[in-house]
C-alpha positions, 0 to 999 in steps of 0.5 A, a space after each residue: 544082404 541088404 535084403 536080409 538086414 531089412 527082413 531082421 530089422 522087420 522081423 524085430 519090430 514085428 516082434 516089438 509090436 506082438 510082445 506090446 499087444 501080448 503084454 497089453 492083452 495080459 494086464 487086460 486079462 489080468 485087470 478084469 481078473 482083478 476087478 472080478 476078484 474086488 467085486 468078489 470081495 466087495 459082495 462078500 464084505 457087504 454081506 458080513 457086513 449086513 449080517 454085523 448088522 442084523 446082529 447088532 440090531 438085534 443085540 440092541 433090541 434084546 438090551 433095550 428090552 431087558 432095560 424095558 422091563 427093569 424101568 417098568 419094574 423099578 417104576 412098579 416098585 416106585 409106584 407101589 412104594 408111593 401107594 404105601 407113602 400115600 395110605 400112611 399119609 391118609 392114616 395120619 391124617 385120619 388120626 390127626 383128624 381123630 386127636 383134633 376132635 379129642 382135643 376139641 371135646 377136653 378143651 370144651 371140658 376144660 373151659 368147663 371146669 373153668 367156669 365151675 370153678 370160678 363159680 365155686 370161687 365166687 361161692 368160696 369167696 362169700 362164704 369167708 366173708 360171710 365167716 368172717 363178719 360173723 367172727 367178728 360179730 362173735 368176738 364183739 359179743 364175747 368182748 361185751 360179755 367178759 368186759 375185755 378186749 382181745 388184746 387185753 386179753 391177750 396180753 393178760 395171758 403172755 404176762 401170766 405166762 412170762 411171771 411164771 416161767 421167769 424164776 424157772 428160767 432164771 434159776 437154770 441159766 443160773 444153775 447152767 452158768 455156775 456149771 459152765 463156769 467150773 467146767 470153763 476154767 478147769 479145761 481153759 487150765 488143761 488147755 494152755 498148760 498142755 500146749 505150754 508143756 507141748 511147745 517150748 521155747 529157749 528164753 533169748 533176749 536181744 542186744 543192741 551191740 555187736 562185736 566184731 573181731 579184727 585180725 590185728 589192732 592195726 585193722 583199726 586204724 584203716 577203719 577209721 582212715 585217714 582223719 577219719 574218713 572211713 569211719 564218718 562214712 560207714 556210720 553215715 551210709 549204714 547208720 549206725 555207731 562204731 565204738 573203737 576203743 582199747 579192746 584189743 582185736 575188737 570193735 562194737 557195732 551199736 545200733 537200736 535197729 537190728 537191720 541196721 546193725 546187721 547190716 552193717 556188721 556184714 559190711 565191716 566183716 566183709 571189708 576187712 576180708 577184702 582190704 581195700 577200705 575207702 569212701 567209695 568201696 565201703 558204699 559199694 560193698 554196702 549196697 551189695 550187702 543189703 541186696 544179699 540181706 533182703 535175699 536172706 529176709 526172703 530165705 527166713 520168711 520161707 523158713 517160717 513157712 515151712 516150719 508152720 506147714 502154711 502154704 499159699 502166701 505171695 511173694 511179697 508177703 513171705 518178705 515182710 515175715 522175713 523182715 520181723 527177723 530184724 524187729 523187737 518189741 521189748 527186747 523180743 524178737 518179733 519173727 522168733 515172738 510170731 513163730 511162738 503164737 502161731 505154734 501156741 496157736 495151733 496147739 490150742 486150735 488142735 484140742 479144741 477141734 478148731 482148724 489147725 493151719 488157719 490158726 497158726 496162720 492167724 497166730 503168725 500174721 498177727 503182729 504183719 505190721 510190725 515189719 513196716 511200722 518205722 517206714 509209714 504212719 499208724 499202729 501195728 494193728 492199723 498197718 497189719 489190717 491193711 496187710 491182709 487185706 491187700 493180700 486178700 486173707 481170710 477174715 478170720 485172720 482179718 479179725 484177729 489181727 484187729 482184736 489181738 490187743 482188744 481194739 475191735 471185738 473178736 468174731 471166732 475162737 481163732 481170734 480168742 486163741 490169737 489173744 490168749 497165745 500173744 499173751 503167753 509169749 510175752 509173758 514168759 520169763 526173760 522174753 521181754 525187757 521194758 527198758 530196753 524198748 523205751 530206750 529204742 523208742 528214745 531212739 526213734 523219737 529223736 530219729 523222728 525229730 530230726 527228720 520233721 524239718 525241711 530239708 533234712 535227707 535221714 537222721 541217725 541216732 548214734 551214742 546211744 541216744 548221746 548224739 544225733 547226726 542230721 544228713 541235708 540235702 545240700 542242693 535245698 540247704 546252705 551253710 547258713 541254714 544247716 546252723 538254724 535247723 541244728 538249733 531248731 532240733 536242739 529246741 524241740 528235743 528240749 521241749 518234748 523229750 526227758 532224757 539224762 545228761 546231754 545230746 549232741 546234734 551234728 548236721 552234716 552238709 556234703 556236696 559230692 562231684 562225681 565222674 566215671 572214667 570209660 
């Protein structure tokens, strides 16, 4: 037994050992296989391999070939290319050479004929003077033979000339004039009767009152306020002089300035529609009315444009056309009084083929200085210059406007026509009234008394020219004083002035503490 344990524990390690050996001569075999089977495919791998590469190469020798001929082409056109450049070139350089000879031949032409001709000069030159001795030579021969000098001679001849073409020069300048005299008034009489019968006008002529109508007669007494308060107020802040007298529901607003006057009319209306009447509601709503007058100024000096068909005009200057509204000149209105020459204007302007617009523009500035002539110094004509010519109008107008009253002489018709129609419009029946402007000037000259002295803040003339009110600035004068410059108006009003009955000179000191509650 033990025997047969033995024999099968041999047998398995026979066993183990044969199935070893066997298992190694298998992975032997079964390596060299392997190895054969790499180095099969290594050969064959090198063999595509050489035969990519044979290909390759010769794929590059073909592409380097092909890009061989292209550059020997394009370097056979390039060279071929710089041949025609260079034989153009040549070609230039011959024809400049060619033009270069052909210049060099006519400039040696030229400095030819150059020297031909100064010699010729030079002959020219001898000549004249030779010529000219021998005229000379001449005209002293003549002047021994006929006994006269050239300039006697000649002096001779233009005075028998002059005697005898006087008389007939004479007589058709005269002939001429006779003629043009007739034909000149006859058309200057169809001229202005035309543009006369072609513009008209109503005659108006201007007050220095006012009326304004009250809703009752208690009205008046808040007017005049307590001890009179108000009515001291509103004549010393507008100006003018309020007659309350026994006209039932009614009061007259005086005043020889119609700005002033107007101004004031509004401001009552306005009062009286409010109700509230005292000192400093009447100074308020003055100011506000005077602000909405000069927006209405504006508005009558655009009116007047549009009615003329004048375009072009500053701002500026449009206010102060608006402002002749409120002006007069021997009870004329001055606005209405320009609106008329500058129609008139342009109507004569139009028959005689002048320009229409320039002339009705001359016609409507011409009297420009009027609007401010009581606010600086010099004559309408003086102030109206400079007007139009801060506002650069034309010279045309500039000369009308310093001939209209014959101060400087005129230099176009336009100018003429200014004169002849400023003429018209104050000639026509109830347009203006003398007496009426002397009155306004009494007024002025009193107004202009009163505020020549030091001190004095504005002077009104109220009464008509009867009484005068001297406002003073109460910080420059005293009690004392205001009783001297009363006397010293009172003095020179005697000493330049002619006036009927009396005049009363009020000077009124006010001194105000004023404070605002916030």
């Amino acid at each position: 037994m033990n025997f047969n344990l033995m024999s099968i524990i041999l047998t398995f390690i026979v066993g183990i050992f044969g199935g070893a050996i066997i298992i190694f001569v298998f992975e032997y075999i079964k390596g060299i296989t392997a190895s054969k089977k790499a180095e099969r495919l290594l050969s064959e791998s090198k063999k595509e391999a050489d035969k990519y590469k044979r290909d390759s190469l010769l794929e590059l020798k073909e592409e380097s070939y092909k890009l061989k001929q292209d550059v020997d082409k394009e370097i056979k056109q390039k060279k071929e290319e710089i041949n025609g450049t260079e034989m153009r070139l040549i070609q230039r350089e011959n024809n400049l050479d060619k033009r270069d000879e052909m210049l060099q031949k006519r400039d040696a032409i030229l400095d030819e004929r150059d020297n031909n001709l100064l010699a010729k000069q030079k002959e020219l030159l001898e000549k004249e003077a030779k010529i000219e001795e021998l005229l000379k030579e001449e005209m002293k021969q003549l002047e021994s033979i006929a006994k006269f000098s050239k300039e006697k001679a000649r002096s001779m001849i233009m005075k028998r000339v002059e005697d005898e073409m006087s008389l007939e020069t004479a007589t058709f300048i005269k002939e001429r004039e006779r003629e043009a005299k007739l034909v000149a008034n006859e058309k200057a009489k169809d001229l202005i009767v035309t543009s006369m019968q072609r513009y008209s006008e109503d005659v108006a002529s201007e007050q220095t009152v006012s009326t304004i109508n009250l809703p009752n007669d208690e009205m008046k007494g808040r007017l005049i306020g307590r001890e009179g308060r108000n009515i001291r107020t509103i004549e010393s802040v507008t100006g003018v002089d309020l007659i309350i007298d026994d006209t039932p529901e009614a009061i007259v607003v005086s005043s020889f300035d119609p700005l002033r006057r107007e101004i004031a009319k509004v401001t009552i209306e306005t009062l009286i529609k409010d109700g509230r009447i005292h000192p400093s509601r009447i100074e308020e709503i003055y100011d506000k009315v005077s602000k909405d007058i000069n927006e209405k100024i504006t508005e009558l000096g655009n009116d007047t444009l549009f009615k003329l068909s004048i375009t072009n005009v500053d701002p500026e200057l449009v206010h102060l056309i608006g402002k002749l509204h409120f002006r007069t000149s021997y009870g004329q209105n001055a606005l209405q009084h320009s609106l008329e020459v500058a129609n008139l204007c342009g109507l004569m302007a139009s028959e005689l083929g002048e320009n229409q617009l320039l002339a009705k523009r001359a016609g409507l500035l011409h009297d420009i200085g009027k609007s401010i002539d009581y606010e600086i110094e010099g004559s309408h004509v003086e102030i109206g210059l400079e007007i139009a010519k801060k506002y650069h109008e034309n010279e045309i107008i500039v000369n009308a406007i310093a001939s209209h009253h014959g101060d400087e002489e005129q230099t176009s018709v336009i100018a003429t026509l200014v004169q002849i129609a400023d003429t018209l419009s104050a000639a026509r029946p109830g347009a203006r009234n003398d007496s009426l402007e002397n009155y306004i000037k009494r007024l002025e000259q009193l107004e202009e008394i009163g505020n020549s002295f030091d001190g004095v803040e504005k002077t009104f003339a109220m009464q008509a020219g009867r009484e005068i009110r001297v406002m003073v600035k109460p910080d420059e004068v005293d009690d004392s004083r205001s009783y001297k410059i009363a006397r010293d108006i009172k003095e020179k009003i005697e000493a330049e002035m002619q006036y009927p009955g009396t005049i009363k000179i009020t000077v009124i000191r006010e001194t105000r503490a004023q404070e605002e509650a916030k």
